[in-house]
Kinemage of the C-alpha trace (Angstrom):
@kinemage 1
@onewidth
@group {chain A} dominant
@subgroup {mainchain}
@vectorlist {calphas} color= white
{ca unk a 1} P 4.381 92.048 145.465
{ca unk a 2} L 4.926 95.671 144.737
{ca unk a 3} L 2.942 98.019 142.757
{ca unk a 4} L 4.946 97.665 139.443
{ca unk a 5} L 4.262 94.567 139.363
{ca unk a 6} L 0.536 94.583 140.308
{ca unk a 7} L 0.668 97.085 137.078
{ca unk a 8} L 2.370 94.582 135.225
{ca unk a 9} L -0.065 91.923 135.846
{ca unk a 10} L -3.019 93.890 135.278
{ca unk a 11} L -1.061 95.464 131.743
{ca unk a 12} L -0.338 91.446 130.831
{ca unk a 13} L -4.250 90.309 131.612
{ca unk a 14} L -5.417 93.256 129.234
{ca unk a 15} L -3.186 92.039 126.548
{ca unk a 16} L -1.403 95.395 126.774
{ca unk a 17} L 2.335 94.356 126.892
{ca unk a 18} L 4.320 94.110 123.515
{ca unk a 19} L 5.951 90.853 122.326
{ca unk a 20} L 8.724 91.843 123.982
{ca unk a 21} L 7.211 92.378 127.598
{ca unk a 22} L 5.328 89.581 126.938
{ca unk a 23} L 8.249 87.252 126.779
{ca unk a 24} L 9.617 88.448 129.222
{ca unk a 25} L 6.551 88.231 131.388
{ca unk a 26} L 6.040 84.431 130.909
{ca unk a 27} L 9.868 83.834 131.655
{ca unk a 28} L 9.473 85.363 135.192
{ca unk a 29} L 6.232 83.369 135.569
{ca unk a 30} L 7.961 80.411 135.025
{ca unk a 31} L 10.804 80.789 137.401
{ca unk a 32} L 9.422 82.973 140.001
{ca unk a 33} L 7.178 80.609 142.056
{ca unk a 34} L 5.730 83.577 144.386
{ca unk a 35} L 5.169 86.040 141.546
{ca unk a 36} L 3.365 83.156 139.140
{ca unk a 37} L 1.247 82.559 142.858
{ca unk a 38} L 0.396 85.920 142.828
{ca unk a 39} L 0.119 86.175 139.071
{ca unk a 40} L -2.383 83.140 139.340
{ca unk a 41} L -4.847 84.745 141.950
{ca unk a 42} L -4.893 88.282 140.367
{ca unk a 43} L -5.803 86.464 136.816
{ca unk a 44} L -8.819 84.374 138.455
{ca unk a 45} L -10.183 87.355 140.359
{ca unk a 46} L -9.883 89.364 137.091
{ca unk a 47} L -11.888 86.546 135.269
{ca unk a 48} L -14.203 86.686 138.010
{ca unk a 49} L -14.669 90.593 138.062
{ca unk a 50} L -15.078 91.098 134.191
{ca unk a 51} L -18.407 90.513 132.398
{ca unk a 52} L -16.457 89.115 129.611
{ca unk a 53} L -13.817 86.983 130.499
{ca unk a 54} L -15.642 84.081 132.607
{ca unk a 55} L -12.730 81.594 131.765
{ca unk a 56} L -15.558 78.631 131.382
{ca unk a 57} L -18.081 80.436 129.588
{ca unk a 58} L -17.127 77.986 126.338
{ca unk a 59} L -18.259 75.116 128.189
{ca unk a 60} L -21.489 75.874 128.734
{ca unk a 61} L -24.350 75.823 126.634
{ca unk a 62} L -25.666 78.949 124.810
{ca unk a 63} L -28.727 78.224 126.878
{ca unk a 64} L -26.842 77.762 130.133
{ca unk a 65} L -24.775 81.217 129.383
{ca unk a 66} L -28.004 83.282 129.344
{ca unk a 67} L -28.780 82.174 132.684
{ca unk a 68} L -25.292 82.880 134.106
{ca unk a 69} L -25.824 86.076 132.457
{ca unk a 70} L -28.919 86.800 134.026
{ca unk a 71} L -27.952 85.391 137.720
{ca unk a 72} L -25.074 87.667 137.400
{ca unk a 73} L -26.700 91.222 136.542
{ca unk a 74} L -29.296 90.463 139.330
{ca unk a 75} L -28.958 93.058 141.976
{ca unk a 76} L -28.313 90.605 145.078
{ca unk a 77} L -24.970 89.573 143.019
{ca unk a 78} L -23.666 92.883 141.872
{ca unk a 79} L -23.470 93.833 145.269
{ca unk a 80} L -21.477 91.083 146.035
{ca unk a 81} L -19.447 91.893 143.253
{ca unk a 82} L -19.498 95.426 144.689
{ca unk a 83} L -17.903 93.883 147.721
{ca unk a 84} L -15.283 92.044 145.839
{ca unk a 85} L -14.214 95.045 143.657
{ca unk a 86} L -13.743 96.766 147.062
{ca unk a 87} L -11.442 94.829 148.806
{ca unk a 88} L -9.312 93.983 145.534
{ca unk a 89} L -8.808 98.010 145.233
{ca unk a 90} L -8.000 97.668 149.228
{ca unk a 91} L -5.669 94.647 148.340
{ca unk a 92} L -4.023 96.657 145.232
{ca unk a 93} L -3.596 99.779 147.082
{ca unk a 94} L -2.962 99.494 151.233
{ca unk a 95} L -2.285 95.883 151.377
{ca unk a 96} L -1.631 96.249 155.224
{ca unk a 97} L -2.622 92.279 155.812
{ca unk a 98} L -2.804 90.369 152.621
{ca unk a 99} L -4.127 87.374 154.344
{ca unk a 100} L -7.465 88.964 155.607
{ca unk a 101} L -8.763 90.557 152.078
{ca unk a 102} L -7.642 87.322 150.459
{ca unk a 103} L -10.010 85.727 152.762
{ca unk a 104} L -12.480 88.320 152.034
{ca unk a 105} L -12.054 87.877 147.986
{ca unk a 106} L -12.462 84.618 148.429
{ca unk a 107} L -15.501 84.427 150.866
{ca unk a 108} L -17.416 86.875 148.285
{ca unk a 109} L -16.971 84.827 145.553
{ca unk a 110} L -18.013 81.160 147.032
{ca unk a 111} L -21.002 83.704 147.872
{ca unk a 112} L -21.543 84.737 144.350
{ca unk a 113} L -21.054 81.215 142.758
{ca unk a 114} L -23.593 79.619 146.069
{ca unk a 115} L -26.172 81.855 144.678
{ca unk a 116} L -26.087 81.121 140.935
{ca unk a 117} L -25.324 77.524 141.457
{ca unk a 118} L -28.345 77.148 143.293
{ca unk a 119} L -30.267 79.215 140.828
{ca unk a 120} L -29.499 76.373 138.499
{ca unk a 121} L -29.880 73.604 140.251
{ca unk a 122} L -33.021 74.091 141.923
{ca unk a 123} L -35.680 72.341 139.827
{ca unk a 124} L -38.193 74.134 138.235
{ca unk a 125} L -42.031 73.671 139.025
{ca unk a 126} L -43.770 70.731 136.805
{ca unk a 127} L -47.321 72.074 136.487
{ca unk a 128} L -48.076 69.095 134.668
{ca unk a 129} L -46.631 66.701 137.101
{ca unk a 130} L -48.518 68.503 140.355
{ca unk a 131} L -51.762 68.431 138.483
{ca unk a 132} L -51.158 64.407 137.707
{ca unk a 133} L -50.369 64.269 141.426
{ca unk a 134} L -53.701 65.671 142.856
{ca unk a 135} L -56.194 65.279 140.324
{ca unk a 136} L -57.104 61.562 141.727
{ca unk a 137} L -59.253 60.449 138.980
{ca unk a 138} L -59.504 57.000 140.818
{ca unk a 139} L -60.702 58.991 143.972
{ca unk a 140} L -63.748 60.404 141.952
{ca unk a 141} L -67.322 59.777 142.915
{ca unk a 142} L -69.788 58.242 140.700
{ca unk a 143} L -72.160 60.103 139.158
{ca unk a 144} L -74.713 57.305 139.151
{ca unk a 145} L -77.460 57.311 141.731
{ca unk a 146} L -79.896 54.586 142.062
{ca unk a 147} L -83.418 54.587 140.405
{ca unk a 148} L -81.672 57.024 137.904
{ca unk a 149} L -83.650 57.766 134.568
{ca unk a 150} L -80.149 58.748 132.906
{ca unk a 151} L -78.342 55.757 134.381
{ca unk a 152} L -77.694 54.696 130.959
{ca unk a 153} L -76.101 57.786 129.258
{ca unk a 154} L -74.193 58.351 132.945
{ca unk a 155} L -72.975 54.695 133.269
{ca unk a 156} L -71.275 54.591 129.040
{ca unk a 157} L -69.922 58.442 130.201
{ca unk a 158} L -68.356 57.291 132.972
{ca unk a 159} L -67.007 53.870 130.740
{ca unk a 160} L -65.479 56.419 128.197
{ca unk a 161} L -64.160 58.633 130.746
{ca unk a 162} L -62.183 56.289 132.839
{ca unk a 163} L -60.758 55.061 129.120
{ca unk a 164} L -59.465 58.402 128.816
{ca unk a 165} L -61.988 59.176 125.626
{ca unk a 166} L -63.135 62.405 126.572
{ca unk a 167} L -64.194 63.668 123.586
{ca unk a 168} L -66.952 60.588 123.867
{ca unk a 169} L -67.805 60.952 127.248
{ca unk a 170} L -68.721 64.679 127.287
{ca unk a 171} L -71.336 64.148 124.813
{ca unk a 172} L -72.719 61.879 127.450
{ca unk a 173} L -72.125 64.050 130.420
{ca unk a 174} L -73.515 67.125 128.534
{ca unk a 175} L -76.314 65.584 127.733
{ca unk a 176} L -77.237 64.238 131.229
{ca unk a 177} L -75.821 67.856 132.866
{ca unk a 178} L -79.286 70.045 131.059
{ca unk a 179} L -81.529 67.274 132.411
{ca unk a 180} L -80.009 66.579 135.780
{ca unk a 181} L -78.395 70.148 137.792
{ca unk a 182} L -78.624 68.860 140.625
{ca unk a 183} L -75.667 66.318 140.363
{ca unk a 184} L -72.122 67.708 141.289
{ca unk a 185} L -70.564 65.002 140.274
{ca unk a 186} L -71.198 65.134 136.593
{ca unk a 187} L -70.054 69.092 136.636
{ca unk a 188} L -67.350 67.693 137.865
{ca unk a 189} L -66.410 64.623 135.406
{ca unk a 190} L -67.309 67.478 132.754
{ca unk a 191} L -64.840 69.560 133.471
{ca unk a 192} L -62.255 67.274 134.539
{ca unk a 193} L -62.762 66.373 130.592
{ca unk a 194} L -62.348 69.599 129.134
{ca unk a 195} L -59.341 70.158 131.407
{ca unk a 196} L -57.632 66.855 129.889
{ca unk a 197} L -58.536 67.971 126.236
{ca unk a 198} L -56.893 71.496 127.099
{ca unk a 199} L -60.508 73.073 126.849
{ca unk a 200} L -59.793 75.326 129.994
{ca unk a 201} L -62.443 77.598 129.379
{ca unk a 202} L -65.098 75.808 128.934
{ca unk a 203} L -63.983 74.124 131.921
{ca unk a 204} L -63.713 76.628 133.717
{ca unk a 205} L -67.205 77.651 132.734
{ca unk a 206} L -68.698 74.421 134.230
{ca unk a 207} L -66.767 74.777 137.411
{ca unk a 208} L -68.288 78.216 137.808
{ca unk a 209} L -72.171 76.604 137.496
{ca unk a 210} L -71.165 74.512 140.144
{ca unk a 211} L -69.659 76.995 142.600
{ca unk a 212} L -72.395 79.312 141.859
{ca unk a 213} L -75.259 76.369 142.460
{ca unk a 214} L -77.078 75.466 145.699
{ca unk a 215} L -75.384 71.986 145.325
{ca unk a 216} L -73.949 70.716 149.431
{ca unk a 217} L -71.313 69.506 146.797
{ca unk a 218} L -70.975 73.046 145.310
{ca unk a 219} L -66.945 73.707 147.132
{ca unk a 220} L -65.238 71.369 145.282
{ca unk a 221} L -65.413 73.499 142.574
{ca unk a 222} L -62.721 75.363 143.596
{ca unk a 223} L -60.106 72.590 144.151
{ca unk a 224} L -60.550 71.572 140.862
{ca unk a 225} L -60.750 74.766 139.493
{ca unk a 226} L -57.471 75.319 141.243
{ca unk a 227} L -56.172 72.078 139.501
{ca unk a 228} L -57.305 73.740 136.144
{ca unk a 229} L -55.614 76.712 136.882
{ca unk a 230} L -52.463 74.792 137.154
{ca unk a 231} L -52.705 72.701 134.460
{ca unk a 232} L -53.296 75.957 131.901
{ca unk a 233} L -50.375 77.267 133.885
{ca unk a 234} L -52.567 80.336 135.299
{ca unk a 235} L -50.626 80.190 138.928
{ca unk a 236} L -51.548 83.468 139.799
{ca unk a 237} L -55.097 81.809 139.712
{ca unk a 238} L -54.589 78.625 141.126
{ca unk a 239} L -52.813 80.632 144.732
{ca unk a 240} L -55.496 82.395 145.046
{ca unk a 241} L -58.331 79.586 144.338
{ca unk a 242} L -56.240 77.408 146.797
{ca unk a 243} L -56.093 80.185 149.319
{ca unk a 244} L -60.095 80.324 148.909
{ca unk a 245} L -60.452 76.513 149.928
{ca unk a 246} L -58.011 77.388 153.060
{ca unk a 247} L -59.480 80.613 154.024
{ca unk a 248} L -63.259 79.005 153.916
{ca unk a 249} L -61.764 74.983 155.146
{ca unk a 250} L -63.554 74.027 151.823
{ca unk a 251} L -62.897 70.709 150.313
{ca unk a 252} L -59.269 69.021 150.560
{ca unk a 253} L -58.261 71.741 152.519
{ca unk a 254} L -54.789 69.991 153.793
{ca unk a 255} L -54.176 69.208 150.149
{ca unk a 256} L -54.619 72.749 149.070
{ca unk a 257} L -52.435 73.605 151.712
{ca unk a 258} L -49.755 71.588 150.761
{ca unk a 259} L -50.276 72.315 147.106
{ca unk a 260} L -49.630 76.363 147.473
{ca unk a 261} L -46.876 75.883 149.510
{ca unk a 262} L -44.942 73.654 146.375
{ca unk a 263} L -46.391 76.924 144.074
């Protein structure tokens, strides 16, 4: 192809041409094969270059388009539009080998269409689900010790917890929490309570009386803090309570591990 007729094609894509040219445009599309070839590339590298002309933008959800939008503007892809731009100007202008910046084109876009794809098709992080994952009510210890004055209040808590009335059970676990300080695990079946009844900071609170007592159980504080954290979707927090347990090999250590690297 010459230069007129790179001008042409660029004139036709811009709606630019009269009725006339326009006609007469279409006619040689039909019964040139090579020029309709050529016509065909230079219109799908000119949808791909303009911001407004993305040929399946009506397709896609209003939703979906903001994200396109987005993935497109971000600086890693304008450069790779950059790069395209380039060798399109090199292609329009020199065109000393038409089969190595058609290559080039072409490589540069997969690139740019790899990088959004996998922007939305990579799953977003379920707080919710990663917090159901490790919170292992069935794992819990019981707060019940033998020869236990409170054994009453501690044994209908636990009852009502493990029904999932936490409302109930916290009057219970309050209650027995001023009398008795020195048992972790009813901090911890406290808090685990506020946390399901999205009470975070008064959970949060109650985690921090346990950290901050002389308990030997006193560390796990922080993994469920962490969990709290995550479930209030504070993951700023939660890294850096996670990184606490692995710094210090504080309780479930491998499991905090495992759950920063997923944040």
């Amino acid at each position: 192809m010459n230069l007129e007729d790179d001008i042409l094609i660029e004139r036709f894509l811009r709606d630019e041409l009269s009725k006339e040219e326009k006609r007469n445009f279409l006619q040689r599309v039909d019964v040139d094969e090579s020029f309709r070839e050529y016509y065909i590339f230079e219109k799908q590298l000119f949808e791909t270059l303009n911001n407004d002309e993305w040929s399946f933008v009506d397709a896609i959800e209003s939703k979906e388009i903001e994200q396109y939008t987005e993935v497109f503007e971000e600086e890693e892809t304008q450069q790779l539009k950059e790069i395209i731009e380039k060798v399109s100007v090199d292609y329009n202008t020199k065109k000393p080998n038409k089969v190595i910046p058609l290559i080039a084109t072409l490589a540069a876009i997969a690139a740019i269409l790899v990088i959004t794809f996998t922007v939305f098709l990579k799953s977003p992080i379920d707080n919710n689900k990663l917090y159901a994952e490790n919170i292992a009510l069935n794992e819990l210890t019981s707060s019940l010790t033998r020869g236990n004055e409170n054994s009453d209040d501690l044994l209908e808590a636990e009852v009502l917890f493990k029904k999932g009335k936490y409302q109930e059970c916290l009057t219970f676990f309050n209650k027995v929490r001023i009398k008795e300080k020195n048992n972790s695990s009813v901090y911890i079946y406290e808090a685990i309570a506020y946390i399901e009844l999205k009470r975070y900071k008064e959970g949060e609170v109650t985690l921090d009386k346990l950290i901050n007592s002389d308990l030997i159980d006193a560390e796990k504080g922080y993994w469920y803090k962490s969990l709290l954290y995550l479930k209030s979707d504070q993951i700023e927090k939660a890294k850096k309570s996670l990184k606490t347990i692995i710094d210090n090999s504080y309780f479930k250590k491998e499991k905090a591990k495992g759950l920063l690297g997923e944040l």
